[in-house]
C-alpha positions as CSV (number, residue, x, y, z in Angstrom):
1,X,37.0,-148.4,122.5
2,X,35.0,-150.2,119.9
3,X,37.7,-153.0,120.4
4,X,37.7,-153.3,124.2
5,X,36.5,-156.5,124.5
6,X,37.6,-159.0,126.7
7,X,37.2,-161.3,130.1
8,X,40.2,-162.2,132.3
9,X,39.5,-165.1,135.1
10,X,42.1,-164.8,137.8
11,X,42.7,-167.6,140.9
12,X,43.2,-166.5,144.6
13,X,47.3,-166.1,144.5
14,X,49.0,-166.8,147.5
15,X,52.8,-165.6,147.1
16,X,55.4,-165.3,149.3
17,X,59.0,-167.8,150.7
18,X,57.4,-170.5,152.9
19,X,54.1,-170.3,151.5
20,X,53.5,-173.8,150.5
21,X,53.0,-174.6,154.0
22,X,49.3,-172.6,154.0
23,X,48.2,-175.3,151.2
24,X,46.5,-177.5,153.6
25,X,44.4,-174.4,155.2
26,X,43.9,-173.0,151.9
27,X,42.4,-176.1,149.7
28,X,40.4,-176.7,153.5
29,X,38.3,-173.4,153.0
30,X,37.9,-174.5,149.3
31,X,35.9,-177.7,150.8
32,X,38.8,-180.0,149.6
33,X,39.2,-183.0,151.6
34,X,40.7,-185.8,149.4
35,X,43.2,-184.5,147.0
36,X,45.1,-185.9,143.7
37,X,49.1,-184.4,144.0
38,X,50.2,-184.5,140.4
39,X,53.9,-184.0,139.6
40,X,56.8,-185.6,138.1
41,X,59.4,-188.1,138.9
42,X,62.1,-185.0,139.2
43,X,60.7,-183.8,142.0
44,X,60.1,-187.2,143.6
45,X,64.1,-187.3,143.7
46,X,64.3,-183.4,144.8
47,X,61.9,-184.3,148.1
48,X,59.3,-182.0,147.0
49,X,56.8,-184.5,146.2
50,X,57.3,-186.2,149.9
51,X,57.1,-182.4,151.2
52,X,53.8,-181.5,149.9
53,X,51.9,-184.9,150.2
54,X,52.9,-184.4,154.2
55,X,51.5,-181.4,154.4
56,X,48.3,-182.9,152.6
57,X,47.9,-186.2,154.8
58,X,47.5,-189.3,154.3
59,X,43.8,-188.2,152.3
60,X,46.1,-187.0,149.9
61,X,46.7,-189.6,146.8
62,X,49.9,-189.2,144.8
63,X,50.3,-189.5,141.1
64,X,54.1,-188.2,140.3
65,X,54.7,-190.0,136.6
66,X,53.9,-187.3,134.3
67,X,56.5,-187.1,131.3
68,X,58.5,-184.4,130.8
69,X,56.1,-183.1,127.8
70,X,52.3,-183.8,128.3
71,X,51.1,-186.8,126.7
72,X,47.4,-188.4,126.8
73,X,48.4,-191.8,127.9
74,X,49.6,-189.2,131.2
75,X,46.4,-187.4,131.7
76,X,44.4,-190.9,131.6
77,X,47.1,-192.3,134.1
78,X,46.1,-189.5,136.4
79,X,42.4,-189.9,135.9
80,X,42.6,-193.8,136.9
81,X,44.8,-192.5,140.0
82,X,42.2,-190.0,140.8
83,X,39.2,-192.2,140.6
84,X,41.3,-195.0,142.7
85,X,41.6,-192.6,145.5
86,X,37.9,-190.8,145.3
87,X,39.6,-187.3,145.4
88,X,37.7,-184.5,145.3
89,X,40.3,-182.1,143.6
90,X,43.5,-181.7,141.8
91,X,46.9,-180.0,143.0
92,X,49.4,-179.5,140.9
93,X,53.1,-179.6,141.7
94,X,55.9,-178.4,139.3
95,X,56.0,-176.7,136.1
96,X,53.8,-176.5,132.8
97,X,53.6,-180.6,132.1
98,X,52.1,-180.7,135.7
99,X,50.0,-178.2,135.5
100,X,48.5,-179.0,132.6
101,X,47.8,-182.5,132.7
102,X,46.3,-181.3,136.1
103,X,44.2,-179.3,134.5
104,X,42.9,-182.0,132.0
105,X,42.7,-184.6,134.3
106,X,39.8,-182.1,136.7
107,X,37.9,-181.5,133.4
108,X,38.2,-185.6,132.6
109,X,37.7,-186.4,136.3
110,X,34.5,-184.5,136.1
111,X,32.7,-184.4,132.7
112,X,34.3,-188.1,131.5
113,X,35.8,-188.9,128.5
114,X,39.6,-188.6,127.0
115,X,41.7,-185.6,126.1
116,X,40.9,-186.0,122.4
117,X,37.2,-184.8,123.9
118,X,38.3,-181.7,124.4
119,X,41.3,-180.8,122.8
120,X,40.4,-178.4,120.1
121,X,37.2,-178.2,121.3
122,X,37.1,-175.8,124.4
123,X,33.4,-175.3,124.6
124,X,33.2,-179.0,125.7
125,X,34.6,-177.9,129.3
126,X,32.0,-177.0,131.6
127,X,31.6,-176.2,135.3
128,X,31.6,-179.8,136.4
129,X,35.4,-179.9,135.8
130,X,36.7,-180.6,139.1
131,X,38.7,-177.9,140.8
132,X,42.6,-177.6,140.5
133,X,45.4,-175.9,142.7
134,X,48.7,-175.6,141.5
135,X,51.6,-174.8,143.3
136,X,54.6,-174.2,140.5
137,X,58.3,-175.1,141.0
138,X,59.1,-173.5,137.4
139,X,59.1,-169.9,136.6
140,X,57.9,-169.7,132.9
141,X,54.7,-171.4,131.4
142,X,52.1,-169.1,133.4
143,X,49.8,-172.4,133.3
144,X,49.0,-171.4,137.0
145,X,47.2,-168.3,136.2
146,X,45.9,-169.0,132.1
147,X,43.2,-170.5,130.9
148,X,45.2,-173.2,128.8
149,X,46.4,-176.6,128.9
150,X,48.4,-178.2,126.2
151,X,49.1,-182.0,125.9
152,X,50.5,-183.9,123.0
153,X,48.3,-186.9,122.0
154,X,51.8,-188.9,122.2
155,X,55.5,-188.1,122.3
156,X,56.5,-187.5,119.3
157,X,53.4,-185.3,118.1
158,X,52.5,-181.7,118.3
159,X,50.7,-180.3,121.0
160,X,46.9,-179.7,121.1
161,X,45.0,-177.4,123.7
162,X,42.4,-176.2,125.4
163,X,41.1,-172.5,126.7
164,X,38.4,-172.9,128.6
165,X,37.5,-170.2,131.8
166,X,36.8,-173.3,133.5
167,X,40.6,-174.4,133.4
168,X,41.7,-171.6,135.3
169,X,42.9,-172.8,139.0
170,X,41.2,-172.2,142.1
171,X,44.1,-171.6,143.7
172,X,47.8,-170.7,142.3
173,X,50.5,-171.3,145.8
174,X,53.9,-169.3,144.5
175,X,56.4,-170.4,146.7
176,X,60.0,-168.8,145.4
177,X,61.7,-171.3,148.1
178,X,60.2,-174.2,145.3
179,X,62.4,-173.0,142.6
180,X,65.8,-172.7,144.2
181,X,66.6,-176.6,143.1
182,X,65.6,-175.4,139.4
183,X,68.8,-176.3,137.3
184,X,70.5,-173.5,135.5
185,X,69.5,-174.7,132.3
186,X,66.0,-175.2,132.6
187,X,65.7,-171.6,134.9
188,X,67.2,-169.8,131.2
189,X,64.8,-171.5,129.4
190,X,61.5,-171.3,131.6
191,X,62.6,-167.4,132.2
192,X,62.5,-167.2,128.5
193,X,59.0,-168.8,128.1
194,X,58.0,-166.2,130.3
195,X,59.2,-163.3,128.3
196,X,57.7,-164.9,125.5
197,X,54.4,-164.8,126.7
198,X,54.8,-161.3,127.6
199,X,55.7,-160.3,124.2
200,X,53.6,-162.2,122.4
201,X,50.6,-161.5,124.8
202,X,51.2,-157.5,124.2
203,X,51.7,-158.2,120.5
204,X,48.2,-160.0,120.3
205,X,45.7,-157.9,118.6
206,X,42.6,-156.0,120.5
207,X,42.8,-153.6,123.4
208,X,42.6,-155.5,127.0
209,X,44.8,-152.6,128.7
210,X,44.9,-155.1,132.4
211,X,46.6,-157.7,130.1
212,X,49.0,-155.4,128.2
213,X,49.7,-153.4,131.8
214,X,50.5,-156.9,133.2
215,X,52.3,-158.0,130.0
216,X,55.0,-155.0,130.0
217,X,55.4,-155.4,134.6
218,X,56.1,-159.3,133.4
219,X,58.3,-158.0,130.6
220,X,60.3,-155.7,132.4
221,X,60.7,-158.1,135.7
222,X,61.8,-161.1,133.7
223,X,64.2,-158.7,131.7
224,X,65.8,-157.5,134.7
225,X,65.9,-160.7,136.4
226,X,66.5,-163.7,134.5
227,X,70.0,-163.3,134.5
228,X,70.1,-162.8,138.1
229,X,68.0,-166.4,138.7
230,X,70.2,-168.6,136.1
231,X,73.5,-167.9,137.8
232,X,72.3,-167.5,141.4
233,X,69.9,-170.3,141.9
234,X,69.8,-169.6,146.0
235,X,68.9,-165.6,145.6
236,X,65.2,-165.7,146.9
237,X,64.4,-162.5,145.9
238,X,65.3,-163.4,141.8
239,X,63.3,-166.5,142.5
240,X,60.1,-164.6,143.6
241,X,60.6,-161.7,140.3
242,X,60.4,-164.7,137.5
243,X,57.5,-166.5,139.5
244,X,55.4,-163.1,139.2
245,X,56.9,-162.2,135.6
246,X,55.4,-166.0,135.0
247,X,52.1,-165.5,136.4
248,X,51.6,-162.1,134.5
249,X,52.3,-163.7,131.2
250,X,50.2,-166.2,132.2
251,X,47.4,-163.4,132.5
252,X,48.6,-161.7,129.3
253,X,48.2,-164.4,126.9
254,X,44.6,-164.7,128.1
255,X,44.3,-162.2,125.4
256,X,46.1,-164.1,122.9
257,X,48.9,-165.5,121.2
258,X,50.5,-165.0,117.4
259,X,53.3,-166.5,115.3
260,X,56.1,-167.3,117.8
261,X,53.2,-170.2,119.6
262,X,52.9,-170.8,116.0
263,X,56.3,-171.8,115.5
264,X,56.7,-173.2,118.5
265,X,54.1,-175.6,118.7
266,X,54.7,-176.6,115.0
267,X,58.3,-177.6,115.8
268,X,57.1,-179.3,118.7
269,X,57.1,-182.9,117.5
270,X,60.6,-183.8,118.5
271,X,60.5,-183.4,122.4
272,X,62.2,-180.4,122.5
273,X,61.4,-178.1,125.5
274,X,58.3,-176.1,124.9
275,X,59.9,-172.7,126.4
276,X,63.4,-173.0,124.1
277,X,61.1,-173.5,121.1
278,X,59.3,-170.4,122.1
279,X,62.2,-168.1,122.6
280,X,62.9,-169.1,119.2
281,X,60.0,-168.5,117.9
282,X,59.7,-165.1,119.4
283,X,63.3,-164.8,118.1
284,X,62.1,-165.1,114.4
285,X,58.9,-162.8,114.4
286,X,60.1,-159.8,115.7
287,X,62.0,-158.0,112.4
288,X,58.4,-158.5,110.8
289,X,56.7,-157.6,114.0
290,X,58.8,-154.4,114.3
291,X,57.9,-153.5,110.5
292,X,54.2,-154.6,111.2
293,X,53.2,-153.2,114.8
294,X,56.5,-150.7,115.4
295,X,54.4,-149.2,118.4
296,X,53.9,-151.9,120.3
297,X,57.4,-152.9,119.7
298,X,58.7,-149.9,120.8
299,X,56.7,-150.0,123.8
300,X,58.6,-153.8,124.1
301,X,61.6,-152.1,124.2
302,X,61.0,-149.4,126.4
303,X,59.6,-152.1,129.1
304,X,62.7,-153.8,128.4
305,X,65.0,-150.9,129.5
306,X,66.3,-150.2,125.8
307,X,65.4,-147.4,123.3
308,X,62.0,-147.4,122.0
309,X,64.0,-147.6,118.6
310,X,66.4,-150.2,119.5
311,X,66.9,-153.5,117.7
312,X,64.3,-156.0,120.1
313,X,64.9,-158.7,118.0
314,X,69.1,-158.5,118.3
315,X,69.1,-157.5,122.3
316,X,67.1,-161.0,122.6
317,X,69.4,-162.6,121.0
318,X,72.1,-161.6,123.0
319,X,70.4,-162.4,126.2
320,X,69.5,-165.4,124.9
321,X,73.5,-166.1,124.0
322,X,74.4,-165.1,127.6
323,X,72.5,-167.4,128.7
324,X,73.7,-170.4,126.5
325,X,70.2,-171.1,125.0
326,X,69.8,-172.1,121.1
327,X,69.4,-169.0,119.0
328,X,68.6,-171.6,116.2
329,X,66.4,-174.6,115.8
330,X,69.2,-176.3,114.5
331,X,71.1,-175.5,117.7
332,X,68.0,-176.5,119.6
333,X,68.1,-179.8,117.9
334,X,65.4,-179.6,115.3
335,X,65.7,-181.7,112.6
336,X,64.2,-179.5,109.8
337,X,63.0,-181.2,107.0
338,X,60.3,-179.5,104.4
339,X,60.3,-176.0,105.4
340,X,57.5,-175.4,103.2
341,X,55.3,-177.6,104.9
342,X,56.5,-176.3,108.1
343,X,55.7,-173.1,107.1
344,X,51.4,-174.0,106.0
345,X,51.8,-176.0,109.1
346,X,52.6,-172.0,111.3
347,X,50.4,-170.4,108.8
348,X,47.4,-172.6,109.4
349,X,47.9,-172.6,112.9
350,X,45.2,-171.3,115.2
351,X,47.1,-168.5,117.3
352,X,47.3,-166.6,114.3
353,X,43.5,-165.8,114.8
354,X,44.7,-163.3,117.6
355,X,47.9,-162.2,116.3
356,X,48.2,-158.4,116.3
357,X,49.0,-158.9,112.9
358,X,48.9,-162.8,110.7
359,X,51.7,-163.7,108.8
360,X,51.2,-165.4,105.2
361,X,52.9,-168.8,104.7
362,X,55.8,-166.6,102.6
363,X,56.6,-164.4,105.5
364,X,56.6,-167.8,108.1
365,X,58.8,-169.3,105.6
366,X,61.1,-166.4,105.8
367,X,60.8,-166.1,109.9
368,X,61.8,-169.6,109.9
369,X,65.2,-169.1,107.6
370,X,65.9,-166.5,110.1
371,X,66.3,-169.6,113.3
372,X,67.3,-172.0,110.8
């Protein structure tokens, strides 16, 4: 017990096919009149964008440029938007890079300033950061029901981040109908962001049992599921399983992360995609983790439908084979070039202050020979 310490901030969920169209009603008895839609040119071209901003009316002001990573130039292009149309709140529509530069442009929006601000410095965000709803259109990241938001200063730099209680959403719309238009590709590697959160969130050290309860649901759903959502896009009720498994690792890692968001975010200076990089990462750690933690790895397995003595690490693998993700950074398209400063880089890196157990530089070097 001496451990149990923790907070979790949750937003009102609203979850079902067709939901979307209860976001006017639902941001009304919030008090929000004059909203900013934030989303991405992808959806633009899938309708979405058009859908949601005629739900809002014409109060609603559109900003649908953000990149496909997170970048500061983004967030700021948001925050001019914003200011343009006098909104009162944020909504967020489509997956992490959204979400998150949602979330940074209601703290800018509010408080003033530019990303650098905040970034790396979470107790800057206060309560005057202006209130976001997100409605995803990925099922992975979990950015609709965490604390976080991670941007990259620019495009070919790592991310930085925030955690602040105040970054949670108001409001988290999880509409499964959203996701059908999700590409193969991008459904394998989102699903797999999601398992990686659950994993790592379980693996994270102190005792929170809501987050590792939600942690091994998410687990087990995005197990049984992915697979199901990659090669039948249309099938609704795959759809809805990864948008919960998604919104329960975004609960989970409010307890923390560990050495696979070490990896990933170390390797993230070459555009890759966030959730690929994470699998990988996930990939690597878990011989160590099973030698360091082999409860909670056999409590992995078990949510997993596998023996509580099985191989984690190789049955990932193979899923992640099946569906024709990189089991290698080289595969992913990393261009590695001093693993031994990649390896201080993962070893300095903040998420090891909650991993369940921290890795020296030695063992990240040899984690990372394992996805080279």
């Amino acid at each position: 017990m001496a451990e149990m310490d923790f907070a979790l901030s949750f937003p009102r969920i609203v979850f079902g096919p067709g939901s979307v169209s209860r976001l006017p009603d639902e941001l009304a008895a919030l008090g929000i009149r004059r909203p900013l839609l934030v989303s991405d040119p992808g959806l633009v071209r899938l309708g979405h964008v058009d859908r949601v901003a005629g739900l809002l009316g014409p109060q609603c002001t559109v900003f649908a440029e953000t990149p496909e990573n997170p970048t500061s130039a983004g967030v700021m292009a948001a925050v001019a938007r914003y200011r343009e149309g006098q909104c009162d709140a944020v909504v967020a529509l489509g997956g992490g890079s959204a979400i998150d530069t949602a979330k940074l442009t209601a703290v800018i929006a509010g408080q003033g300033g530019e990303p650098a601000t905040y970034l790396g410095h979470p107790e800057r965000v206060e309560m005057a950061a202006r209130p976001v709803a997100v409605v995803p259109t990925t099922a992975g990241t979990g950015s609709d029901s965490s604390p976080d938001a991670g941007i990259h200063p620019d495009a070919q730099s790592v991310s930085a981040g925030i955690t602040s209680r105040f970054a949670v959403p108001r409001l988290a719309l999880c509409d499964p109908e959203l996701t059908v238009t999700l590409p193969a590709s991008l459904t394998a590697a989102t699903g797999l962001d999601a398992i990686s959160h659950c994993v790592e969130g379980y693996l994270a050290k102190g005792d929170n049992p809501l987050a590792d309860t939600l942690a091994l649901d998410g687990l087990a759903r995005a197990w049984r599921w992915v697979e199901v959502a990659t090669s039948d896009g249309q099938n609704i009720e795959a759809r809805g399983q990864m948008l919960l498994a998604a919104w329960e690792g975004g609960i989970a890692i409010a307890k923390g992360l560990g050495p696979a968001h070490a990896i990933a975010i170390s390797c993230g200076d070459q555009g890759l995609h966030h959730g690929r990089l994470s699998a990988l990462g996930v990939l690597a750690m878990l011989g160590l983790m099973r030698e360091k933690l082999p409860e909670r790895v056999a409590a992995l397995n078990r949510a997993a439908g596998l023996s509580p003595s099985a191989d984690f690490g190789a049955a990932l693998k193979a899923l992640m084979q099946r569906l024709s993700l990189p089991v290698t950074l080289a595969q992913a398209g990393y261009r590695m070039g001093d693993m031994g400063a990649l390896a201080h880089a993962c070893a300095a890196s903040h998420f090891n202050v909650t991993a369940g157990y921290r890795p020296s530089v030695a063992e990240y070097r040899m984690m990372l020979e394992v996805i080279r």
